[in-house]
N, C-alpha and C positions, 0 to 999 in steps of 0.2 A: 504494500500500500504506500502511496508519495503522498508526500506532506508539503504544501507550500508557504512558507514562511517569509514573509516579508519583513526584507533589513536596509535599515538606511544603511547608503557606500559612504565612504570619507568625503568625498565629494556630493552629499546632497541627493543625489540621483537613487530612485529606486531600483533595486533590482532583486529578484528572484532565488531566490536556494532553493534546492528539493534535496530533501532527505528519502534516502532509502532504506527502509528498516522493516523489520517484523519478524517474527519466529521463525520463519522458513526462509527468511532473506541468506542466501551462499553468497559470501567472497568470489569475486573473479578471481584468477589464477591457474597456475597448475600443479598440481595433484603428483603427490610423488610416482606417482605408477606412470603418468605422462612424463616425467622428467626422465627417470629411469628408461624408459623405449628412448628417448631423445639422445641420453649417454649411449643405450648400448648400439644405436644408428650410426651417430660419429663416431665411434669406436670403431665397427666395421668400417668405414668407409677411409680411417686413418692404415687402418690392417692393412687393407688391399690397395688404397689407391698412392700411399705411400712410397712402399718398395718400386713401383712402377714408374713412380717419378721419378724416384731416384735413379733407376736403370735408364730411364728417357735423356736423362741430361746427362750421365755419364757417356753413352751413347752417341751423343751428341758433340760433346767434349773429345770424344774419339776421333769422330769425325772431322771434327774443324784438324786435328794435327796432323791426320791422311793426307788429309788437302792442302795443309801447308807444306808436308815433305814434298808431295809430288808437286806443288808448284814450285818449289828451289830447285826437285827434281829437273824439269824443263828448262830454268833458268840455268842452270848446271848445264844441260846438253848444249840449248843454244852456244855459251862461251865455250865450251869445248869445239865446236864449228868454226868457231875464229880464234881464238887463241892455241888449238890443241894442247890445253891441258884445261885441270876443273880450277874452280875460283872459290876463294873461301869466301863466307858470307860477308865482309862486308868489301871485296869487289863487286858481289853481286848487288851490294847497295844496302844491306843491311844496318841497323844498324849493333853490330856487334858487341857484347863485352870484351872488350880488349885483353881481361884477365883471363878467362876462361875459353875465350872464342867462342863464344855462344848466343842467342839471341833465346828472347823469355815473348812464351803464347801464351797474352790472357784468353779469359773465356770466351770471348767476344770477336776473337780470330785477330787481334792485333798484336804489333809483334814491338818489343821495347828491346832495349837492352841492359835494363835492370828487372831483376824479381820484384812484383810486389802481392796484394792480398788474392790480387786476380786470375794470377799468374796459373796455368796450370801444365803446362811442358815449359821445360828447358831445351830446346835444342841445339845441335852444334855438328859440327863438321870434322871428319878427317880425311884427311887426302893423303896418294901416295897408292900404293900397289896393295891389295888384298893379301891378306895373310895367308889364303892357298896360293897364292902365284907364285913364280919363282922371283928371288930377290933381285933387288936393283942390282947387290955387289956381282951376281955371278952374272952379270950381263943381259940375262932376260927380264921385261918387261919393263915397265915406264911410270915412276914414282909419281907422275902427275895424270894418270892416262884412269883411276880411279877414285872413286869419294863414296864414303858412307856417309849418309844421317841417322841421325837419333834423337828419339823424345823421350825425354825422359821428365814421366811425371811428378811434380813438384806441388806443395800444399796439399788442399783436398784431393785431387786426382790422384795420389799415392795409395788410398784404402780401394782403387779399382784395380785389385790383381787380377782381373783375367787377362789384361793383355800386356802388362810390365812395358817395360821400353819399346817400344816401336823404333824397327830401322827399316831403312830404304838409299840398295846398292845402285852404282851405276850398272851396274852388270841387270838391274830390275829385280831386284832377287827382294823380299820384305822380309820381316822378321819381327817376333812378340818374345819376351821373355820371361811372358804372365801366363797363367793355367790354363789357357786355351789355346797359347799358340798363333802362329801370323796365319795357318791355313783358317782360325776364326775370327782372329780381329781383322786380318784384312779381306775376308769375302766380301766384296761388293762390286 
């Protein structure tokens, strides 16, 4: 049953209250049994759709260093075309750590030459003859006629072991040194 009560406002003006009240009047709200289904919904929905994400951006995070090796990849072939030999990253225009010879991939596919929060490969270069070829000193092969890359995960990307450092030879050879191996991290 509504009750209407007339109350002068501070200002002079009338205006209206209604109370609601009676023996059978229930509180709005919700009811612990509705709260409880409400927890154990986001619950499920944190179970499953969590891990997924996480895998999605890891995934992802893979992806972008693929595509960065093999675009130094190409850039590597090109200057071997004209220079006959490979170029370390920062002839390629890099720009490098001086220290380390390295260049830092944040998440975002941009490439510094410092680590920071974002950062999730380190990459870097070696050049010179493959460790199956035969050596420079006995005459065969050609110390500039080869180059490896490698990513090596850095910050958060470090607790994604299934595919460890990612390499890519000039020779086109890839390579994983995470639980799955380059025949899984690099099928695409």
């Amino acid at each position: 049953m509504a009750y209407a009560v007339q109350k002068q406002d501070i200002q002079g003006l009338n205006s209206m209250i209604f109370f609601h009240g009676g023996p059978q009047h229930r509180s709005r709200g919700f009811t612990l049994t509705e709260m409880l289904i409400i927890l154990v919904i986001v619950a499920l929905l944190a179970a499953f759709g969590l891990p997924a994400f996480l895998n999605y951006a890891r995934q992802s995070r893979l992806a972008i260093a693929q595509t960065k090796l093999k675009q130094i990849g190409g850039q590597e072939t090109q200057w071997f075309a004209t220079h006959k030999a490979y170029a370390t990253l920062r002839q390629l225009g890099y720009p490098a750590d001086s220290a380390i010879s390295a260049i830092y991939l944040d998440k975002d596919g941009l490439i510094s030459d410092s680590a920071s929060k974002d950062t999730i490969y380190r990459i870097s270069i070696a050049l010179g003859a493959p460790t199956t070829a035969a050596s420079p000193a006995s005459g065969e092969g050609d110390p500039g006629a080869y180059y490896l890359l490698t990513a090596e995960p850095v910050n958060g990307q470090v607790k994604d072991t299934r595919c460890g450092v990612l390499s890519l030879a000039s020779t086109g050879q890839v390579g994983a040194t995470g639980l799955q191996g380059e025949s899984a991290c690099w099928a695409k």
